[in-house]
C-alpha positions in Angstrom: -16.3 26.3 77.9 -18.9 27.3 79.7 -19.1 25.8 83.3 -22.5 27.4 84.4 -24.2 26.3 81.0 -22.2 22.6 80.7 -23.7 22.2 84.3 -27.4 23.2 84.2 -27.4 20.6 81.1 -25.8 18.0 83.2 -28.3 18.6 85.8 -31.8 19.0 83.5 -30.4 15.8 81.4 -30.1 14.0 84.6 -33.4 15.2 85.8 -34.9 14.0 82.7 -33.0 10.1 83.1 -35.0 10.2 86.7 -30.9 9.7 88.1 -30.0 11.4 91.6 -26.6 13.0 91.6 -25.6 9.8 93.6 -26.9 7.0 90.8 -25.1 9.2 88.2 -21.7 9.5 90.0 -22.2 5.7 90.8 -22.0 5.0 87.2 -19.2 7.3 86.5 -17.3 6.0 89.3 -17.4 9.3 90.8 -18.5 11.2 94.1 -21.7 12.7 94.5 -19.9 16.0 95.4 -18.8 15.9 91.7 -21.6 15.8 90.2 -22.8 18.5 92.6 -19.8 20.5 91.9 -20.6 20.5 88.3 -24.1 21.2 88.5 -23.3 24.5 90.2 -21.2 25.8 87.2 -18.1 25.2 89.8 -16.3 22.8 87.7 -16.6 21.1 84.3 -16.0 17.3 84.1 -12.9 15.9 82.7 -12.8 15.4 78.8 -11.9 11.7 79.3 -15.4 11.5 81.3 -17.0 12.9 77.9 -17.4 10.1 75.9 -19.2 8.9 79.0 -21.8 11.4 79.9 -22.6 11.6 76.2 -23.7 7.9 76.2 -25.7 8.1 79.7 -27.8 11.0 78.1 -27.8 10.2 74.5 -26.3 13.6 73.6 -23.5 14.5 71.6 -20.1 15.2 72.7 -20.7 19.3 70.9 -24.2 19.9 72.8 -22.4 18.7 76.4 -19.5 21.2 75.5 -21.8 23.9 74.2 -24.2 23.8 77.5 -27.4 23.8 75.4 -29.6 21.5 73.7 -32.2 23.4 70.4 -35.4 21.6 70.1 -36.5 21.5 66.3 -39.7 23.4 64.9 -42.8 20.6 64.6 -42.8 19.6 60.7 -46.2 19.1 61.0 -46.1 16.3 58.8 -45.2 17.7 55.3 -42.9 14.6 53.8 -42.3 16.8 51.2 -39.6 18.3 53.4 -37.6 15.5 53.1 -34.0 15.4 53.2 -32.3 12.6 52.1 -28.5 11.2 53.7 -26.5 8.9 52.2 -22.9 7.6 53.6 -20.5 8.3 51.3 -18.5 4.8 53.2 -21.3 2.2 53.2 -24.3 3.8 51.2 -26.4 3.7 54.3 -29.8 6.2 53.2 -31.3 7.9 55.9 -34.0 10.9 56.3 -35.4 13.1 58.2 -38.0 16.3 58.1 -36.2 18.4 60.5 -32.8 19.5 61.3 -30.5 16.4 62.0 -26.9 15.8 63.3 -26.2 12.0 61.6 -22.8 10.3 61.1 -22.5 6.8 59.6 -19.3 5.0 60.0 -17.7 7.8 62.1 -18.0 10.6 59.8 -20.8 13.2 59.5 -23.7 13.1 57.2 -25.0 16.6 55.3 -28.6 16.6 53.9 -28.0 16.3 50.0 -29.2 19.1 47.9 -31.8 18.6 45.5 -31.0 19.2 41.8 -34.1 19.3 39.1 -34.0 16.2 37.1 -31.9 16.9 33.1 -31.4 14.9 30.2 -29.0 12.1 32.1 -30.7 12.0 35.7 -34.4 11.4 35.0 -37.4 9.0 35.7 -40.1 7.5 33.0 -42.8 6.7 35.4 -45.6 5.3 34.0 -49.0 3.4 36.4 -49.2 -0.1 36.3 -51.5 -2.1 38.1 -52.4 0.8 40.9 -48.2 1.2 41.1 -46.2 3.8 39.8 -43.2 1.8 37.5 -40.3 3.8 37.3 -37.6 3.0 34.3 -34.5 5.4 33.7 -31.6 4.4 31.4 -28.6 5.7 33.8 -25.9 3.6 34.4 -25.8 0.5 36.7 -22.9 -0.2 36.8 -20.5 -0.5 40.7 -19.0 2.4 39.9 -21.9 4.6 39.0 -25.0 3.9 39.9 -28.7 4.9 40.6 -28.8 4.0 44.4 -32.5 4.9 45.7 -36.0 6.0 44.3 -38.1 7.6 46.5 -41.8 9.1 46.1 -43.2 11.1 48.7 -46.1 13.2 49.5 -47.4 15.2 52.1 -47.9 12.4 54.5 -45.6 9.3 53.7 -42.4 8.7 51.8 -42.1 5.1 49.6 -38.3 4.3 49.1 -37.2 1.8 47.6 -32.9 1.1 47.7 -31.2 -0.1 44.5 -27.7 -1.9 44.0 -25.1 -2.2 41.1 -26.0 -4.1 38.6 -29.3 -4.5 39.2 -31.8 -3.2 36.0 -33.2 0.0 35.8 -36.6 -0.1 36.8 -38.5 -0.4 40.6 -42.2 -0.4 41.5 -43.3 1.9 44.0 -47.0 1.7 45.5 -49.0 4.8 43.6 -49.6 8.1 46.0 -51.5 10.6 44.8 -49.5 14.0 44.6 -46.2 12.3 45.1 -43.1 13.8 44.2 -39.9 11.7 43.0 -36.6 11.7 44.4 -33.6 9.5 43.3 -29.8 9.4 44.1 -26.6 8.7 41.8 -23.7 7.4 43.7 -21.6 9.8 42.2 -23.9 12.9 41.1 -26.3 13.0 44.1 -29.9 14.0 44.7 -32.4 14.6 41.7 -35.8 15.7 42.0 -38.6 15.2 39.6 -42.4 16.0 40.3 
């Protein structure tokens, strides 16, 4: 650990809450000289204070630890650069177009990697009524299961979340140049444009 680097992100995290080393040691039941201490690289806080600090700033544990925070590239809008997350405990879907740190239900979330759409994980998509109407024939059943279809384009993503048991079929509001994404419960993401 890095005292120095651990303190000048205390100290521009606290800057950025509007806090004065006194307001921030108020809420962590601690002297302003500690917080002073710390902000000079003198001394780290305790690791039972950790959980704490993380919470104040909205940072995780890691970044406090490693002393810096790395700002993301702008996506500048491309949607195609989607990534798609899905907790293995709940089946929570989440995305993002830049580079994430998620966890759902205490455990870390990786993007899932897009595989090309084969002969048992693919989409008929056919336009109905201004909609795209998506049909596959891949199981449905709790076990196994198709649990999202997605369609996005450059500047919005349409998702729509399926369940068990439900048929195999979802509308989706037509975008011109969209391309499809949909997750298996047990295979992962699949791509088809």
């Amino acid at each position: 650990m890095d005292c120095k680097k651990i303190g000048g992100l205390i100290l521009k995290l606290r800057k950025e809450n509007n806090l004065t080393q006194k307001q921030l040691a108020d809420i962590l039941y601690l002297s302003d000289k500690t917080i002073s201490k710390w902000e000079r690289g003198l001394g780290c806080p305790d690791v039972s204070l950790l959980h704490h600090i993380s919470e104040i700033f909205g940072v995780n544990i890691e970044k406090l630890l490693a002393g810096e925070l790395k700002a993301n590239e702008r996506d500048n809008g491309d949607m195609k650069r989607i990534k798609f997350y899905v907790c293995p405990e709940c089946g929570n879907i989440v995305t993002s177009t830049g580079d994430v740190e998620l966890s759902c239900c205490d455990r870390k979330l990786n993007a899932l990697t897009p595989q090309k759409a084969d002969e048992n994980h693919n989409l008929n998509v056919e336009i109905v009524d201004d909609d795209y109407y998506v049909t596959f024939s891949h199981d449905m059943t709790k076990e196994h299961y198709i649990n999202f279809v997605a369609c996005a384009s450059w500047d919005r993503v349409v998702l729509v979340r399926l369940y068990p048991e439900q048929g195999g079929e979802a509308r989706i509001p037509r975008i011109s140049g969209g391309k499809f994404y949909f997750g298996c419960n047990k295979h992962g993401l699949w791509t088809q444009d």
